[in-house]
N, C-alpha and C positions, 0 to 999 in steps of 0.2 A: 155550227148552230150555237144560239148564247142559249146556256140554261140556267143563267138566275134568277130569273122567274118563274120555274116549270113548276116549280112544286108552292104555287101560288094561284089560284083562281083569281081571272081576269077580274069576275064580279066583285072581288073583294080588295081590287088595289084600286080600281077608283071610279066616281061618278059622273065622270066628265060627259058633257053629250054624245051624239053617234058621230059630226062631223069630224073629232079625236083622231086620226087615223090607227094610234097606235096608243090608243085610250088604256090598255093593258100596262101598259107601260110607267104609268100615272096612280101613286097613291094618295086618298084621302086619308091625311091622318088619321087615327082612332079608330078607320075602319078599314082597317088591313091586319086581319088579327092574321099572325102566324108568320108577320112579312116579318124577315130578321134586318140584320146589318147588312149581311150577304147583297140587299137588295133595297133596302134605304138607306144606307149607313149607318154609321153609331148615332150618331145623332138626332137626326129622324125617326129611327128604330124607338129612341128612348123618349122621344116627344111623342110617339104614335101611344105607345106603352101608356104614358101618363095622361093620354087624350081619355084611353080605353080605362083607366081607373080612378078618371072621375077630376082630374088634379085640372086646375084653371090653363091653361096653354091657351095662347090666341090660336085659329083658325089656320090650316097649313096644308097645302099639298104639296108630295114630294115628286121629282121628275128621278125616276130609279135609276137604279145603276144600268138595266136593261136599256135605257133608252140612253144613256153615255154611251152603252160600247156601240148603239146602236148608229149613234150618229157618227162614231169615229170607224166604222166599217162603213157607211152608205159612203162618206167623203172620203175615203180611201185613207183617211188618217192613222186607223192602225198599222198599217206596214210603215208609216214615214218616221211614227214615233219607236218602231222597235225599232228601224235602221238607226233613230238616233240616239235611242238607250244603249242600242250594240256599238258603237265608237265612241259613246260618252261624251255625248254631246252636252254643251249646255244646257239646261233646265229654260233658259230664256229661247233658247231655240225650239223648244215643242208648244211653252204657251203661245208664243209666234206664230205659230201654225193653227193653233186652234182659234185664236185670236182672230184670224182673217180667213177663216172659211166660213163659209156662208152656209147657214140651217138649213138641209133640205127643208123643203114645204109643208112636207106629210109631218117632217118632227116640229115645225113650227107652228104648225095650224094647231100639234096635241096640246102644244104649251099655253097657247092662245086660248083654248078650250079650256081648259082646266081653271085660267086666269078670269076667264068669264063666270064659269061657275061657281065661281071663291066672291065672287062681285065687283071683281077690278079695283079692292084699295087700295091703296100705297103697300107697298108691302117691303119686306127685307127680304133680300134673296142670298140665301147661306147654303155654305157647299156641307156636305153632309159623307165621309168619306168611310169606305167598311173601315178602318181602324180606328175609326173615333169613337172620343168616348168611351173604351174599354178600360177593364179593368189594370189592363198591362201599360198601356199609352195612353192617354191623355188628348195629345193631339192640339188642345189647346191653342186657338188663336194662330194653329201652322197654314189652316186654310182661307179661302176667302169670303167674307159679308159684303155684299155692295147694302147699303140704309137707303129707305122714301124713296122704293123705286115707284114710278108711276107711268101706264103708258106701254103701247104693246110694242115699240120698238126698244124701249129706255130694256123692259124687260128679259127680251132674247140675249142684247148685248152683256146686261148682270149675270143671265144663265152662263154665256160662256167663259165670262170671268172667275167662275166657279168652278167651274169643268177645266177648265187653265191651272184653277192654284192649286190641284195636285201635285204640281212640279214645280213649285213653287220652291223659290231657295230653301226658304224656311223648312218646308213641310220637308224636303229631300232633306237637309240637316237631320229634323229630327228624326227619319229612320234610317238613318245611315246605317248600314250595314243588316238590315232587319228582312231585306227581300224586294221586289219589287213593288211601284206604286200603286197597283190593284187598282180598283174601279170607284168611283166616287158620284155618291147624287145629290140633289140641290133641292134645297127647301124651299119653298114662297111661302112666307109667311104674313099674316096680317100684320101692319106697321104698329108697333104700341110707342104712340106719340109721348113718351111717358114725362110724368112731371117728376119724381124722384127711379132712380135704378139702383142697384148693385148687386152685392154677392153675400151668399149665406155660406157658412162650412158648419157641419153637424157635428165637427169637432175642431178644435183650437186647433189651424194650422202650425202654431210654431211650439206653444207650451203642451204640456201634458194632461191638464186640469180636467177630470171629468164633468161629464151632464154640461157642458156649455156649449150654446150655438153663436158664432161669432156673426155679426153684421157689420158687414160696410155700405153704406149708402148713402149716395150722393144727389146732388139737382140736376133734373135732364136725363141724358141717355148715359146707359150704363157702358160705353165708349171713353167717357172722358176719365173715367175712375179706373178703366184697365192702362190706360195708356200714361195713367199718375199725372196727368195735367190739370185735374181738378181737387179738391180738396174732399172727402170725405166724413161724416159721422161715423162711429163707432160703438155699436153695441155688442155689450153681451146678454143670452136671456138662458135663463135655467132652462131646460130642456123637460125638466120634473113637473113645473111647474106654471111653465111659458111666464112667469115674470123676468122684469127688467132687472139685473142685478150686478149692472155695471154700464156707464154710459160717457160716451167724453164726445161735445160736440166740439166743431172747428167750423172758424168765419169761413164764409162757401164767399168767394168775391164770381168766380167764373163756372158757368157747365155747359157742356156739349148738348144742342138742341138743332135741330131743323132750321137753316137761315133762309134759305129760298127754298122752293118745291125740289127735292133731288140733290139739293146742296146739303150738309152736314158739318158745323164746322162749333167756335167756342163762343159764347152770347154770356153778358151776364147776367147774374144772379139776382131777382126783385131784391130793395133792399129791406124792406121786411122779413122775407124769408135766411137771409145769411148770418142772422144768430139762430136761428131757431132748429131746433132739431129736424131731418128729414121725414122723420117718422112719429105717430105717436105712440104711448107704451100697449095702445089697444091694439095699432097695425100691427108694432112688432109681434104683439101676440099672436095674431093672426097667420103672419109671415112664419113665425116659430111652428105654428100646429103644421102648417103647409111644410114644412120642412123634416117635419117629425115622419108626417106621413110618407113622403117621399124616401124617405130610409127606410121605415119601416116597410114600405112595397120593393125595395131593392134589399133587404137586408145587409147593407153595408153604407157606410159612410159617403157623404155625397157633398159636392163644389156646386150652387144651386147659383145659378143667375135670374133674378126677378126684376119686375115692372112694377109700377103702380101710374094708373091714371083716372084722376079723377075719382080717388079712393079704392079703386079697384084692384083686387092684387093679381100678377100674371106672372108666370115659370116662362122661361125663356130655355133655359138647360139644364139639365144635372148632368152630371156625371161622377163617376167614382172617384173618391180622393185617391190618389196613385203613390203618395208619399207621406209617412208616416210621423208624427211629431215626435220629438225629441226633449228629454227633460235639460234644462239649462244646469251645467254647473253652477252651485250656488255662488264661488267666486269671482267666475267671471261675471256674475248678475251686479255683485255687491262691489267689487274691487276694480279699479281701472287698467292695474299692475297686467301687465299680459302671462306672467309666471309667479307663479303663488311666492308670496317671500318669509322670512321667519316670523313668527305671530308680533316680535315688539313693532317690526318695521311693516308689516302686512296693516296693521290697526291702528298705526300710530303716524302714519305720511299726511303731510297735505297736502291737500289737492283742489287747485284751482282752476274753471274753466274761461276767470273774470280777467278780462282787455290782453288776452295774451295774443296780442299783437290787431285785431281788432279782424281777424281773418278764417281764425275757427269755431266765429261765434255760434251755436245753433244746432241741432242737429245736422250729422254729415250722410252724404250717399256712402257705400261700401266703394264707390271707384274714390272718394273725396279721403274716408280716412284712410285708403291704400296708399294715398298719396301722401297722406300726414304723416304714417310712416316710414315710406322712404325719405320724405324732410327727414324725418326723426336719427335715420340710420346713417345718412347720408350726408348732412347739411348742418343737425343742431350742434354739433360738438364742434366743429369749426366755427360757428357763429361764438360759442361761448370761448373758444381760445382768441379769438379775435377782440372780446373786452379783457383779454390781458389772464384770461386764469391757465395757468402752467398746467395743471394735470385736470383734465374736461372727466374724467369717470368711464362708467360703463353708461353708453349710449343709451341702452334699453330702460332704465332707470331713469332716463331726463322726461318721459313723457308716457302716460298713460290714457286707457278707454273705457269709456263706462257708456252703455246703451245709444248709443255711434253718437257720443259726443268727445270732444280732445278735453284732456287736460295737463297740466306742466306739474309737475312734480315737486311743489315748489320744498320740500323740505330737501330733498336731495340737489335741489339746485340753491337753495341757501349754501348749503354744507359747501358744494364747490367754490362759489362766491364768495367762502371765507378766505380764499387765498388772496383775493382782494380787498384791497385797502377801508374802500369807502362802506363795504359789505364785510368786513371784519364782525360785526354786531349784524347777528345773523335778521334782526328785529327789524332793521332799515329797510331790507328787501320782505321777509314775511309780511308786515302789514303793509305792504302796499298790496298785494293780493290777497287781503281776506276780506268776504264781505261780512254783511253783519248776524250771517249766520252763524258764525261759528265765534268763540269765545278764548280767544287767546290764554286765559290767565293760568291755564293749567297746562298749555302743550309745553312738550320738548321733542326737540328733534329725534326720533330715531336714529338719524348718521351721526348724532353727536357732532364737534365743532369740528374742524381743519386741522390735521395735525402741527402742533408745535414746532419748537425746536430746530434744527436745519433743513426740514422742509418747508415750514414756514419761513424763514429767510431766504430760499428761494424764489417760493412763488413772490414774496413780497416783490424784491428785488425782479423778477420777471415780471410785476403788474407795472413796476414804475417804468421801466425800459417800455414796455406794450404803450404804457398813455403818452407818455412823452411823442411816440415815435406818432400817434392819432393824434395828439393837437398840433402836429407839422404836417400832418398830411393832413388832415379832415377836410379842408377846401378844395383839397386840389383831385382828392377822391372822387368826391361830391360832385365837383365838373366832367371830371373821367367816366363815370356814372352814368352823368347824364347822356352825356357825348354819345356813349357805347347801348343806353336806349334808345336811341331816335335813332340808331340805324339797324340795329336788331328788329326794329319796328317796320321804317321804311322796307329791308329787306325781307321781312316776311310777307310783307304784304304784295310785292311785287313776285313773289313764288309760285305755284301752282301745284300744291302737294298733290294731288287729285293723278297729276304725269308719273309719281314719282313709283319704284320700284319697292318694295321691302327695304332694301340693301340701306337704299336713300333715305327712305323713311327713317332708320334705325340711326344715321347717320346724324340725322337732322335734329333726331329727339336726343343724341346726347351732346348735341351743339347748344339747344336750349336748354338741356338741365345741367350743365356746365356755367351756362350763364341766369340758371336758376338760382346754382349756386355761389358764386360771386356774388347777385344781386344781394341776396340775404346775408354774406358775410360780411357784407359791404353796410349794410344799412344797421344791421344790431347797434355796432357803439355808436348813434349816433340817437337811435329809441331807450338805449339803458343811459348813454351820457343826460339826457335831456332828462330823464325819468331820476336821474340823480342829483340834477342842478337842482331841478326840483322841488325834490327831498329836502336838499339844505336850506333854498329858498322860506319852506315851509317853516323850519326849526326856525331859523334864524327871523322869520318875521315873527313869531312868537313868542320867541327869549329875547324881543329886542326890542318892538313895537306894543306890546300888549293888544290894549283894543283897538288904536288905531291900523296894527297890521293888520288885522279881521279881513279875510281872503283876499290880503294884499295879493298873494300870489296869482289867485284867479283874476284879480285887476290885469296884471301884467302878460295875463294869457289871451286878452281882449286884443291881443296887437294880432290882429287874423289877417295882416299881409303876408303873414309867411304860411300860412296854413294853406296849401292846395284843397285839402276837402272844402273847404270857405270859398272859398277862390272861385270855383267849378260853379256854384252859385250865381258868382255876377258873371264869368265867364257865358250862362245858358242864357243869363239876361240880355249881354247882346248880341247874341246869336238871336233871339228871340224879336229884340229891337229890329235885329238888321231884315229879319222874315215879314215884320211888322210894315216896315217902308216899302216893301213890293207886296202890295195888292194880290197880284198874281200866284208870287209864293205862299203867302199866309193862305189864300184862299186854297189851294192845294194842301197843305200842314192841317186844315180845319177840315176839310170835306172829305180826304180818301180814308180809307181805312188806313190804322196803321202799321200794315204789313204790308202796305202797299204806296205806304207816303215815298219812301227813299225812291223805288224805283219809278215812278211821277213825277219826283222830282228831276232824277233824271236824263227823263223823256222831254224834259219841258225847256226851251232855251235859257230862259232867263230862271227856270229852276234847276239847270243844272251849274249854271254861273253862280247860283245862290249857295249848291251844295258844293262846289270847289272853294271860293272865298271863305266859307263861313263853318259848313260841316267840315271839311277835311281838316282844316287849322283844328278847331275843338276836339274832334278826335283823335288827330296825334297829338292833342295835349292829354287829353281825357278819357279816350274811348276804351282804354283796357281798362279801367273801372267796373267794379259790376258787386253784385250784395256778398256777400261772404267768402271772400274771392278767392282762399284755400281751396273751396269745392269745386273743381273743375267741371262740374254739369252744370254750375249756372254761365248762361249768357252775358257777355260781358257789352259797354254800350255799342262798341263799334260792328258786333254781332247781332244785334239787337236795339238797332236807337230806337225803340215805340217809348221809351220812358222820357229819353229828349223830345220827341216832338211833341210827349203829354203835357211836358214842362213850357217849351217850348208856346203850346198852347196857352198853358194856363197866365203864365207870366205877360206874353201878351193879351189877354182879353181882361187881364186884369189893371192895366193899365199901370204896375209898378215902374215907379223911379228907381233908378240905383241908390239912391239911399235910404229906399226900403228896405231892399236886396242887401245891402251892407251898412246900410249908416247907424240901423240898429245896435251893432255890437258896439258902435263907441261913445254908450252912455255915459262912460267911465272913461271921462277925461285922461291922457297921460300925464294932465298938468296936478289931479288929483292924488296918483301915485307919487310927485315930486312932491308936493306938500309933504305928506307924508314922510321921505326919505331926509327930510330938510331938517326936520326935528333931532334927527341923529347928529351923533358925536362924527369927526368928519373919517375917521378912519375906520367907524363902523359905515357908515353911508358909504366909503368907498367900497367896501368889502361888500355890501350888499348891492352892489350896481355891477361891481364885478361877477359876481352870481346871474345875476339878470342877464347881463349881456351873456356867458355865456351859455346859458336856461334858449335865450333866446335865438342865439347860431345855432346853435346842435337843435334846436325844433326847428328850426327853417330848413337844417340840411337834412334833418328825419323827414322831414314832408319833401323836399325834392327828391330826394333817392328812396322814397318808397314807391314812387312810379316804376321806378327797376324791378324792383321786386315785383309787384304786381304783372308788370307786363313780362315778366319771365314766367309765370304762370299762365299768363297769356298763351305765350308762345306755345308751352307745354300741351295746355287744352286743343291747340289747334291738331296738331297731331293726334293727338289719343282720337278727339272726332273726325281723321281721315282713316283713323283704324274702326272705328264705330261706324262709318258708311261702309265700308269694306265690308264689315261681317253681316251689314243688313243686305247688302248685296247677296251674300254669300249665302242667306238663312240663316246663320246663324244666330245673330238678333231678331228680332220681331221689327224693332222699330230703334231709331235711333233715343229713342228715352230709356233703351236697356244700356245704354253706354253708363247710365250710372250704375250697374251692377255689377261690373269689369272692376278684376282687380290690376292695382298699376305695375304691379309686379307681370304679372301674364300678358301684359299691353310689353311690356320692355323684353319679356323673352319670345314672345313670338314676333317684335322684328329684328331682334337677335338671330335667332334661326331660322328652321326650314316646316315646323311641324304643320300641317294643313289647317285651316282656322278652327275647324272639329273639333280635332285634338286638342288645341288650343285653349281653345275655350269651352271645357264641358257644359251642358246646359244645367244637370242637375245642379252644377255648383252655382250657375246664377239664378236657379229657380230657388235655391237656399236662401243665396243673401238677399236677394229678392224679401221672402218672407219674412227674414230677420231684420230688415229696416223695417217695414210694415210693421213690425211690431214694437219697434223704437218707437215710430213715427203718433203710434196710437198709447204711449205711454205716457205720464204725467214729465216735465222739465226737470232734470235730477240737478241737486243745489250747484251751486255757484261754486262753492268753496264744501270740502268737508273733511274731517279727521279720519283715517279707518277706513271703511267700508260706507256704502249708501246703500240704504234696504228701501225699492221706493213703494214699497209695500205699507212704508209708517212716515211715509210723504205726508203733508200737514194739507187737508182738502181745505177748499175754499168752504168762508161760512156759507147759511143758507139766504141770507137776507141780501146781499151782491149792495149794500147800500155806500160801504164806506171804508177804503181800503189805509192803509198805514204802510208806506215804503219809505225809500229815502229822495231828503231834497237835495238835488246836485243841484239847481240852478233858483235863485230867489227869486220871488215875487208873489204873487196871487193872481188868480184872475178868473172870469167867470167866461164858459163857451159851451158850445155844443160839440159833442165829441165824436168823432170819425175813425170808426176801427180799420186801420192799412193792415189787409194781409197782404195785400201784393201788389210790387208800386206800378207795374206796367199797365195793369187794368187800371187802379183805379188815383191814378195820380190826377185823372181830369174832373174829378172827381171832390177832390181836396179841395174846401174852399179858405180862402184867405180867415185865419182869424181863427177855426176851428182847434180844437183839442187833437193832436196827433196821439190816438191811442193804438199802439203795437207790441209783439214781444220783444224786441231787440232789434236797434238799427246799426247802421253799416257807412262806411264812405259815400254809400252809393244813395243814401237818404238825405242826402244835406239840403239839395234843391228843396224841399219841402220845410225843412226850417226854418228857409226865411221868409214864408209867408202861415207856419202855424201860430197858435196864440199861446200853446204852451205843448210838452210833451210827456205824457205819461207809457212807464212800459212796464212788461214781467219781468224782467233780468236787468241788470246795469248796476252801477256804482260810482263812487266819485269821479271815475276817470274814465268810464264807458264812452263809448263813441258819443251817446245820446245827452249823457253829463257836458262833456266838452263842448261840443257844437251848442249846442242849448245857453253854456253861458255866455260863446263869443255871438249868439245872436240874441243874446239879453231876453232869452225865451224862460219863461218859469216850465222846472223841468221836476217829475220825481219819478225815480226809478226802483228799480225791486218791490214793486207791488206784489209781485207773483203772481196774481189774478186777475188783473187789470182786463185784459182781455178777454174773459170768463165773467166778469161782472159788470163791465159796461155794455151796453147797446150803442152803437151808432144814431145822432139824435139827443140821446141822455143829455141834459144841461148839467155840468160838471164843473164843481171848482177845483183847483189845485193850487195846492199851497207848497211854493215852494223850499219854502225856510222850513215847514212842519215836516212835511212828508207827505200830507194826507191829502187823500183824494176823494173826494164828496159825492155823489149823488144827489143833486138837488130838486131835481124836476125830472122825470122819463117824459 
């Protein structure tokens, strides 16, 4: 006989009518005082609790654990599942079973019953298990929510997928070793259609700081913000006081809402609403007092999940916080160094996170800089003996982290550089990575110079040997390169990691970071050669030209045949063209969603003839592209083409010619630069053509072999996300968006060995980094360049008046538009209209499409030589960057000038 209901009067679990058969069985929230976990679960338990003291909870009745064990005794299911816990069956073998047995009638008709009495609304049906929610376990996100169920059959089928994710990978991960799965019961709750959601902590999840209540909250359902797909606000409110006393909103482009009755998926965001805060500072007070109380009724700290609709505030969950915060070292707060160094060299390094390499721009995920450091440990010091330097250092010293963003160390990497000729004058290489924060006049290097004397005539002597032996091979590199991409590429694609073993897996991933590594020792002298020609280029139009050289050398950079990021441009244009001459295609491209364009097109004759011809050429030219392409959790295009067929879109309905697309950048005659060079003496002219030319081969062959390098990261990503479905299989991920919490080290020894994914992957440790990017992610942008430590405590806030910003101009012109803030170009590239202000924080390779039809480009970060700078002036775009607020002080709309030659950005009109 079951007795977890005995010590329960029937009257008091629920009010269901008489036709109920097993209406005992059935709790109305609030009014089941005495029913523990035992018998609604923890979570129901703690909703019941909060109904009964008064706290806003929508409307809920629980189906008890009584009536789980009840159904899996009536179906004979108890014995099937202990036979399959006793030989250790899979976990997909018992949802299996419960999955396809059929309700008795008596337990179906009680559920029916209770569902009538509640009033039949849409509702969520949430599994509710005794060890949830407790103070010990958390439980968190292990079991199952079906959203907007509606409808008495829609509803039976959500019960039993709840009464299923008991043994759920997941849920079996997380008690591994803690005893059996016990009994579990399910909630129906009213649907809250909500217009903002998220989560409160009555204490700083990650810092120490007292009296503060942390908020996150997003647009739509509080789904899109656990899952990290949506973008979140962030507040803090005194707890003393319920004032606001910290606040940092973020552009909201996407959130999770109801798409059809029963569907669930991502819609976006009004655009009014995506500057604007989710909350006001009265709600949050509100939300704050509701959170005080909820402690105060539990006397312990609490993880609150709330609703709001249509001003109305709702608790969806508390539960105990089950992990405790941690005070941050102050040097790893302040210092990027991973090991504290002597006070001259600890506070005297600099440290740039500006154009190094245009690939760690941004904040990284914890899987993104595990991966920076193994480059780091693995790759950089070959890349730097490869421009010719004899003794490369201690590796740990080329690169450093400050609140999960990368940066190069450039004083210790000056220092090494002095064994080279052209970087002799440590001043060549520092000022090209400093931006204008920082003030040259007083630094000196910590490592001091290169040592003299017969070291110095070796490494000299090793640099000259090094270059000589790169300008005899550099072309034929470059060919090799490429050669040995298109089929690292073709053959990955024809693979089937999904078949493959551990063994193989582990096989495969050091086949690609083998060719991670080549790609990038291959492409450095040909990013530092070109970044050198450069350099002289610049001197020498200087001390030779006066005013007529005036950014001769950005003239000479306007030749964007050889630039693939350029390129990719007209490249989508006739891809675009060619979708344009078949009716049939374009009409497919314009009308499916686009998660569903490629496979449509596939299905379609003449749209799969479209996507052989036109898509397959452009992606194995293009498709390992993707925005900041160090991070291995961003999708790249051929993972993800919704960004091509926004483009794709937009280029065609906009009726552009190709020399829209390209003819802009050649305002700037070649025949203007020869003018120019004519006026010289003939063996300065020669000397400065020989610079040019070769400025201009080593940037043609830095843009062909950076496709290597990219798609060896490629490669790399595919792998780590065939270990990322693995462990969501396994439970041990939630979802595949925890693949960015994995670090790359633990991905390389567990298919190294044998340990079980468990083991492997503890969860505390990704419920950690978890936190601690969260708390990166809701920090202020720490500087570009800085000397010492960075405290972003005495970060310089934006003014109050958002009217008129001062950065720098990388690209000349003026021009008056309406501005459009991109956070993200997949949503809202369809979106971009010709002509508009590109206002963002930082762009990437993978932005270029959109510069040849904005009107100019404003960001928070950049410099002379940022991706944003460059592109901006080969498409004769008026560009100014390092605003630092740009994005914090425009609206989308704003009529905006930007002065490129100034710097300044205006606010003219909202």
């Amino acid at each position: 006989m079951d007795t977890r209901t005995a010590h329960t009067p029937a009257s008091a679990l629920s009010d269901t009518p008489p036709n109920a058969p097993h209406r005992e069985l059935v709790a109305v929230l609030g009014r089941a005082p005495g029913a523990g976990a035992e018998t609604l679960g923890g979570k129901a338990a703690r909703l019941s609790e909060m109904i009964e003291a008064g706290l806003p909870v929508p409307p809920a009745f629980c189906l008890t654990t009584g009536l789980f064990d009840l159904f899996l005794r009536e179906t004979g299911l108890a014995a099937e599942i202990r036979a399959a816990e006793a030989r250790a069956a899979d976990t997909s073998t018992i949802r299996e079973l419960i999955a396809t047995r059929e309700l008795p009638e008596a337990i179906a008709r009680t559920i029916l019953a209770a569902y009538q009495d509640l009033g039949r609304p849409r509702v969520a049906v949430r599994s509710s298990a005794c060890r949830e929610d407790s103070a010990a376990q958390s439980f968190a996100g292990q079991h199952d929510t079906v959203l907007d169920v509606s409808g008495d059959e829609a509803l039976l089928d959500a019960v039993k997928v709840c009464w299923a994710s008991l043994w759920s990978d997941r849920a079996a991960a997380y008690r591994d070793g803690t005893g059996p799965a016990g009994s579990i019961a399910v909630i129906v709750q009213e649907m809250i259609q909500a217009d903002v959601s998220g989560v409160l902590f009555t204490v700083d999840p990650v810092g120490a700081r007292p009296n503060r209540l942390v908020v996150e909250a997003c647009c739509g359902l509080g789904e899109g913000l656990v899952s990290g797909r949506v973008s979140s606000d962030f507040f803090v409110v005194d707890d003393r006081t319920l004032e606001v006393i910290e606040e940092h909103v973020r552009y909201k482009v996407t959130k999770c809402a109801p798409l059809t009755p029963g569907r669930i998926g991502m819609t976006k965001v009004d655009a009014a609403d995506r500057n604007a805060p989710c909350l006001t500072r009265e709600q949050l007070g509100a939300l704050a007092g509701l959170a005080v109380e909820v402690r105060s009724h539990y006397g312990t700290e609490q993880d609150i999940e709330w609703a709001m609709r249509d001003g109305t505030l709702h608790l969806l969950q508390a539960r105990p916080i089950t992990t405790h915060p941690q005070d941050r070292a102050t040097d790893q707060e302040h210092s990027p160094y991973v090991t504290r160094q002597g006070d001259q060299v600890q506070h005297g390094t600099l440290w740039s996170r500006m154009d190094i390499g245009e690939i760690f721009v941004g904040l990284m995920s914890p899987l993104g800089l595990s991966f920076a450091q193994y480059y780091q440990q693995h790759v950089h010091a070959d890349c730097a003996a490869a421009l010719g330097v004899r003794d490369t250092g201690d590796v740990g010293l080329h690169m450093g982290y400050l609140q999960g963003h990368v940066y190069l160390n450039i004083s210790y990497t000056a220092y090494l550089l002095g064994q080279c000729l052209p970087t002799r004058d440590q001043r060549h290489f520092t000022r090209r990575f400093v931006s204008e924060e920082v003030d040259l006049a007083a630094y000196e290097n910590p490592f001091g110079a290169f040592p003299g004397g017969m070291e110095d005539l070796r490494s000299t002597l090793h640099w000259v040997q090094s270059t000589a032996t790169e300008m005899l091979s550099m072309k034929h590199r470059a060919e090799e390169m490429v050669s040995v991409r298109l089929y690292e590429f073709d053959r990955a694609r024809q693979l089937d990691l999904t078949r493959m073993s551990r063994r193989e897996l582990d096989a495969e991933l050091a086949r690609y970071l083998g060719f991670f590594h080549d790609a990038h020792v291959g492409y450095m002298p040909y990013y530092i050669n070109a970044f050198g020609f450069y350099g002289v280029l610049t001197e020498l139009c200087a001390k030779w030209l006066g005013a007529d050289g005036d950014n001769l050398q950005n003239r000479i950079k306007t030749d964007m045949s050889s630039l693939r990021t350029v390129a990719s441009a007209q490249e989508i244009w006739g891809v675009a063209q060619a979708a344009k001459a078949r009716p049939r295609v374009m009409g497919i491209i314009n009308e499916a969603p686009l998660e569903e364009i490629e496979e449509r097109l596939r299905d379609d004759v003449e749209g799969l003839a479209f996507w052989n011809t036109q898509m397959e050429p452009f992606l194995r030219a293009n498709g390992t592209r993707g925005r900041q392409e160090m991070e291995l959790t961003h999708p790249r295009w051929i993972d993800d083409p919704s960004y091509i067929f926004q483009m794709i879109r937009r280029y065609a309905a906009d009726g552009l010619s190709v020399d829209d697309i390209m003819g802009r950048s050649r305002a700037l005659a070649d025949g203007d630069a020869r003018t120019v060079l004519e006026k010289l003496p003939l063996h300065r002219r020669k000397v400065l053509e020989t610079v040019i030319t070769m400025y201009s081969l080593c940037s043609e062959l830095r843009e062909t072999t950076r496709m290597s390098m990219i798609t060896s990261i490629w490669l790399v990503r595919n792998v780590v996300y065939e270990v990322g479905r693995r462990l969501v299989a396994e439970g041990v991920l939630h979802s595949l968006d925890e693949v960015a919490f994995l670090d790359f080290e633990d991905v390389r020894a567990y298919l190294a060995g044998d340990a079980p994914e468990r083991e492997a992957f503890p969860r505390a440790e990704l419920d950690e980094r978890r936190r601690l990017h969260e708390y990166h992610n809701r920090l202020p942008e720490p500087s570009l360049t800085f000397i010492g430590e960075h405290d972003i405590t005495r970060a310089v806030r934006p003014a109050a008046d958002g009217a008129h910003l001062v950065g720098l101009g990388s690209s000349p012109g003026r021009i008056v538009g309406r501005a459009r803030i991109v956070e993200d170009l997949v949503w809202q590239a369809d979106e971009f209209l010709p002509g508009e202000i590109l206002v963002t924080r930082y762009t990437d390779a993978s932005w270029t499409p959109l510069f040849a039809i904005a009107g100019a480009v404003v960001t928070d970060i950049g410099s002379m030589l940022s991706h944003s700078s460059i592109v901006s002036r080969e498409f004769n775009v008026p560009s100014v960057v390092n605003t630092k607020y740009a994005t914090q002080r425009i609206n989308t709309g704003d009529m905006v000038v930007v002065d490129g030659d100034t710097g300044v950005v205006e606010v003219v009109e909202g």
